[in-house]
C-alpha angles and dihedrals in degrees: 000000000000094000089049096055089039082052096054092056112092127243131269138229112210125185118234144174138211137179105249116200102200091059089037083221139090111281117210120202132160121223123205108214111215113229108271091029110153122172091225113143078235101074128050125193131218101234126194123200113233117191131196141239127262089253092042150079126219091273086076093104099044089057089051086054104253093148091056085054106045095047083047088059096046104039093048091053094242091133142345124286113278141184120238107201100195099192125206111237092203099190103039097167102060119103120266090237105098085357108157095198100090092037088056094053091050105037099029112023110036086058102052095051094053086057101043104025100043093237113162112263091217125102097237089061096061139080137170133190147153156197121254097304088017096059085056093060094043090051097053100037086057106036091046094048101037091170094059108064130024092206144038137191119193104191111191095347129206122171135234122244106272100017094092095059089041093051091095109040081056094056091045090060092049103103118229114286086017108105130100132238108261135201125188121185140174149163117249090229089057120121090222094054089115107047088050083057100053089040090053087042088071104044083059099044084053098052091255125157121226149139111255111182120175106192131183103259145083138253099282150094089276089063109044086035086064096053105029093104089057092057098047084054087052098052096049089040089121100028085084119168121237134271103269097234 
């Protein structure tokens, strides 16, 4: 009886901070904790990485009701119960080249998550994704690092400098059966309309898959407001839950 009530509450999204070496500075993220969620060693979570745009904080998502969603998922048994670790790019306006960030979420964040917050530690039961900058950095955090995440979500996605020429040369290094599942989307208004569809071009030029989804709408918080539900159904696709008996 206990664990049904407990399972009824909604979750909760609490702010942390951690020292990340990489960055040689203190990294800020919020977590949302799924309902039912216990740290018990017993019990492990999906978590899915969710990155900001370059105007925004990591309260970005929230605002864009990714909480709602995600209890509506879980609640309703569509999948398991799952993490979201929403980081802080503090410096959003420094150039990707040298940039730490990404190094921090890899080589700082994500671990640490995995020891005190009982997140699998297997690719398949991890995602990552993000909004405008934060796509960038998804893409190439994912696609750089092909053992890492088993799935990745560029919402309106623009591209860093170089990261275009060096796509393929990414996708050429991804062994066989390594890649992730990947989703692009983007308004047809969007200023970075353009550079999506390039990115997506060579995907398909490379053999690829991936969901390409070219929607009406602009680059802001309506947008990605209207369809944020359909990426958090995306993400959690193959953490299903189990049959009831």
């Amino acid at each position: 009886m206990q664990q049904s009530i407990a399972c009824s509450q909604p979750g909760k999204i609490s702010r942390m901070e951690i020292f990340s070496k990489k960055m040689n500075a203190p990294l800020t993220f919020d977590v949302y904790f799924p309902p039912c969620y216990k740290n018990d060693v017993q019990m492990e979570y999906p978590a899915l990485y969710l990155l900001h745009g370059q105007t925004y904080d990591q309260t970005q998502w929230q605002k864009l009701g990714i909480q709602t969603y995600a209890d509506q998922l879980i609640q309703g048994r569509h999948c398991i119960p799952f993490l979201i670790i929403m980081p802080y790019e503090q410096y959003p306006y420094r150039p990707s080249a040298g940039n730490t960030f990404p190094q921090a979420v890899l080589g700082d964040l994500l671990p640490w998550v995995e020891e005190n917050l009982h997140a699998r530690p297997q690719k398949s039961w991890r995602a990552i994704g993000g909004i405008s900058r934060g796509a960038s950095w998804a893409m190439r955090l994912a696609l750089q690092n092909p053992s890492v995440f088993g799935a990745v979500g560029g919402h309106s996605l623009p591209t860093f400098n170089s990261d275009l020429k060096q796509l393929p040369d990414w996708l050429e290094k991804i062994p066989r059966g390594q890649l992730p599942r990947i989703y692009i989307d983007i308004g047809t208004s969007d200023p970075e309309v353009s550079s999506a569809i390039n990115f997506a071009l060579v995907l398909n030029r490379k053999g690829i898959p991936n969901q390409w989804h070219l929607n009406e709408g602009w680059h802001n918080m309506e947008y990605w407001g209207q369809h944020v539900k359909e990426y958090l159904d995306w993400y959690t696709l193959n953490w299903k839950a189990p049959a009831d008996s």
